[in-house]
C-alpha atoms as an extended CHARMM CRD file, in Angstrom:
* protein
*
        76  EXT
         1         1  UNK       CA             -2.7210000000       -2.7160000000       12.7430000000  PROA      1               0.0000000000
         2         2  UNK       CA             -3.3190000000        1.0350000000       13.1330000000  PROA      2               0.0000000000
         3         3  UNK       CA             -3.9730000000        0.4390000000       16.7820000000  PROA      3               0.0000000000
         4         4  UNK       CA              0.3920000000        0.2930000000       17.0720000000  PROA      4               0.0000000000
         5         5  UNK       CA              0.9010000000        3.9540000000       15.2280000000  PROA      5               0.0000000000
         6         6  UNK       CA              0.3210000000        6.7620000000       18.0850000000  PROA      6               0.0000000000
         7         7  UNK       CA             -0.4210000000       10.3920000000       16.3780000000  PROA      7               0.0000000000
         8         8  UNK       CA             -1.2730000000        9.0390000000       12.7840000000  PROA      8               0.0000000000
         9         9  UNK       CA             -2.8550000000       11.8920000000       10.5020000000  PROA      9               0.0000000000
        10        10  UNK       CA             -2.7460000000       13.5810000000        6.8750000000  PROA      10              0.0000000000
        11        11  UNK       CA             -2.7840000000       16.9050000000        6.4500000000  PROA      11              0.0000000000
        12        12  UNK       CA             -2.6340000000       19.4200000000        3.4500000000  PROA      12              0.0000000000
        13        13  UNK       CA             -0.6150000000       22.5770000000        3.4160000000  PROA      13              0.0000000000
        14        14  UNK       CA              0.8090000000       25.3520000000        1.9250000000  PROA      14              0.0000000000
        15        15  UNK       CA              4.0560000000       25.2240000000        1.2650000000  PROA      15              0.0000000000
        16        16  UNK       CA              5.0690000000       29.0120000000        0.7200000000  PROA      16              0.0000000000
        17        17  UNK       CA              2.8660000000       30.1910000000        3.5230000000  PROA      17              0.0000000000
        18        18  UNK       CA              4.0470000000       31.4550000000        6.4100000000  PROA      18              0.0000000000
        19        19  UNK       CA              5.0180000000       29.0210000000        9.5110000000  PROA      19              0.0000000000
        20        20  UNK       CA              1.7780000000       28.7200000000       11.8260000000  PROA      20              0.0000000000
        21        21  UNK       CA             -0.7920000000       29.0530000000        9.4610000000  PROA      21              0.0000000000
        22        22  UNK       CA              0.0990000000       26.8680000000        6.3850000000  PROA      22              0.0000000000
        23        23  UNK       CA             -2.4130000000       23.4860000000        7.3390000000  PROA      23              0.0000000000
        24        24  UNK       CA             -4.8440000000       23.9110000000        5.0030000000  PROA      24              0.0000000000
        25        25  UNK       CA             -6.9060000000       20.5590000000        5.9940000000  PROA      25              0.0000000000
        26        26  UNK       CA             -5.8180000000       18.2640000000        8.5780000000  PROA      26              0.0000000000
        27        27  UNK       CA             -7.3800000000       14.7630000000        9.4080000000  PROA      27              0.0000000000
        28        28  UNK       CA             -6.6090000000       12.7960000000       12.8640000000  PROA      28              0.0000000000
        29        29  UNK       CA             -6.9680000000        9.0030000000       12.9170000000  PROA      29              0.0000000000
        30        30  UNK       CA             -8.7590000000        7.7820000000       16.0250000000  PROA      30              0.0000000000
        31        31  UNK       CA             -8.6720000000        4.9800000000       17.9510000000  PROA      31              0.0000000000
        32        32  UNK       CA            -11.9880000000        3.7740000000       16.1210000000  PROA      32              0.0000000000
        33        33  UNK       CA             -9.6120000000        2.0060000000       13.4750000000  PROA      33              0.0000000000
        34        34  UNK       CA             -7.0490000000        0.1630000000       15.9760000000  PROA      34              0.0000000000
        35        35  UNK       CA             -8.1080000000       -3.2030000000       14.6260000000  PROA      35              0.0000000000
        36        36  UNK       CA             -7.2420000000       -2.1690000000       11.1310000000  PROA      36              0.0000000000
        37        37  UNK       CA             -4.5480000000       -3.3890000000        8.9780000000  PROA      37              0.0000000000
        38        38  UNK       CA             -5.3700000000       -0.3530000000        6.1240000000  PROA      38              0.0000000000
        39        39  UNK       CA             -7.1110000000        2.9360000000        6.1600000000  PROA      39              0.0000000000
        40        40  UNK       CA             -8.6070000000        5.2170000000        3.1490000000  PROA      40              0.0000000000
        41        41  UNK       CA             -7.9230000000        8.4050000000        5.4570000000  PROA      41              0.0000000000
        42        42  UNK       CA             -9.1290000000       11.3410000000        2.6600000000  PROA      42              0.0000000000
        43        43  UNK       CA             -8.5830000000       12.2650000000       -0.8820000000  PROA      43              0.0000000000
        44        44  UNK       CA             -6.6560000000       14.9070000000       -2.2440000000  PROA      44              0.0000000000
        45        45  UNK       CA             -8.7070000000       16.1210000000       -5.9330000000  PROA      45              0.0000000000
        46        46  UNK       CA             -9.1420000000       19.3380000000       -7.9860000000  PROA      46              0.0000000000
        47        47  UNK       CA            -12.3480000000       20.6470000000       -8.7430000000  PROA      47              0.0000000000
        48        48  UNK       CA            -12.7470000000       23.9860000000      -10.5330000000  PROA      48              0.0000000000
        49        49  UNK       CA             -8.8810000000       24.4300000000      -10.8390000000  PROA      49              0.0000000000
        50        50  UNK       CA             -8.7430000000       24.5940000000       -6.9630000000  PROA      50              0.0000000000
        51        51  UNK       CA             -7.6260000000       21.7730000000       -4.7970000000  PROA      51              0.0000000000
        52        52  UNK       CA             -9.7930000000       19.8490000000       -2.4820000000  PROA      52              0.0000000000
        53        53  UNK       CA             -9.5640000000       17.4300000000        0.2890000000  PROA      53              0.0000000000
        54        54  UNK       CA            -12.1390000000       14.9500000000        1.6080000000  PROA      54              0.0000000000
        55        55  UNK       CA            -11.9950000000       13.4240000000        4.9030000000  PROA      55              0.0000000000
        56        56  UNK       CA            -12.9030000000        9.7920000000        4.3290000000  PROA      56              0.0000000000
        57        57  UNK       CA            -11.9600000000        7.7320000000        7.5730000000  PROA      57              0.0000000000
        58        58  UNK       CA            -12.8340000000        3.9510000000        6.1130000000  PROA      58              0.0000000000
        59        59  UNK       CA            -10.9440000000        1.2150000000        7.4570000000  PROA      59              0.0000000000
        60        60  UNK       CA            -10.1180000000       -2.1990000000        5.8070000000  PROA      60              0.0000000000
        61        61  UNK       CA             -9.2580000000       -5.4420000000        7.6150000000  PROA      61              0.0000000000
        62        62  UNK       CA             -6.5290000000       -6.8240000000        5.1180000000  PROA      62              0.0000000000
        63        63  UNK       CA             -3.9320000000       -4.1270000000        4.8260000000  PROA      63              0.0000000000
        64        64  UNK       CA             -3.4780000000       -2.6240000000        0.8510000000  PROA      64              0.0000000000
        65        65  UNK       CA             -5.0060000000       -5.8400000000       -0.8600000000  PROA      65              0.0000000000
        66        66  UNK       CA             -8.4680000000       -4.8890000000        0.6170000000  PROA      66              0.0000000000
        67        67  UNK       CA             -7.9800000000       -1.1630000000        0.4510000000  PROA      67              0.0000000000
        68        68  UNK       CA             -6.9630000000       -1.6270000000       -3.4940000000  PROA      68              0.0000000000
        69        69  UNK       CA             -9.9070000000       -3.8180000000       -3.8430000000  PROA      69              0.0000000000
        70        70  UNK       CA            -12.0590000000       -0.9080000000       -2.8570000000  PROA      70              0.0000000000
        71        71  UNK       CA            -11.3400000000        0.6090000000       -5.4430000000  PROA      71              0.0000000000
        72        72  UNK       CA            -11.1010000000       -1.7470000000       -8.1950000000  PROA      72              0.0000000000
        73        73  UNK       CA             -8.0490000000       -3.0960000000       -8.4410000000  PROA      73              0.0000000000
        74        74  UNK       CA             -6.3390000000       -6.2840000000       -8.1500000000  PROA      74              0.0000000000
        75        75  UNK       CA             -3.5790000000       -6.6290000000       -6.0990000000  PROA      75              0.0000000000
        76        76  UNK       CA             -2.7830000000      -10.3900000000       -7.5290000000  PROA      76              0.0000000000
């Protein structure tokens, strides 16, 4: 479960900026999902030919299977 990984996060960043100012988005996990065994943390999309990212912070209790089902698709 999530509640074993210490520091867990996801971030987006530019990659040819300079050091100390490339995080562009940054997302920490907290403890509220220490029971979980998968996490939808955020989504990385384009809209208007500019990249976005969308904290989501939804946890799943049944690791990928349950995460995938979220979304549709079968894991069997």
């Amino acid at each position: 479960n999530f509640g074993m990984i210490n520091n867990a996060y996801i971030r987006a960043y530019d990659a040819d900026a300079p050091v100390g100012t490339a995080d562009l988005a940054k997302y920490d996990l907290s403890e509220d999902y220490s029971t979980n065994t998968g996490v939808n943390m955020g989504s990385l999309y384009r809209h208007n030919g500019e990249w976005k990212m969308n904290a989501v912070g939804q946890g799943f209790d049944g690791g990928l299977a349950a995460l995938c089902g979220n979304f549709g698709i079968a894991t069997e």
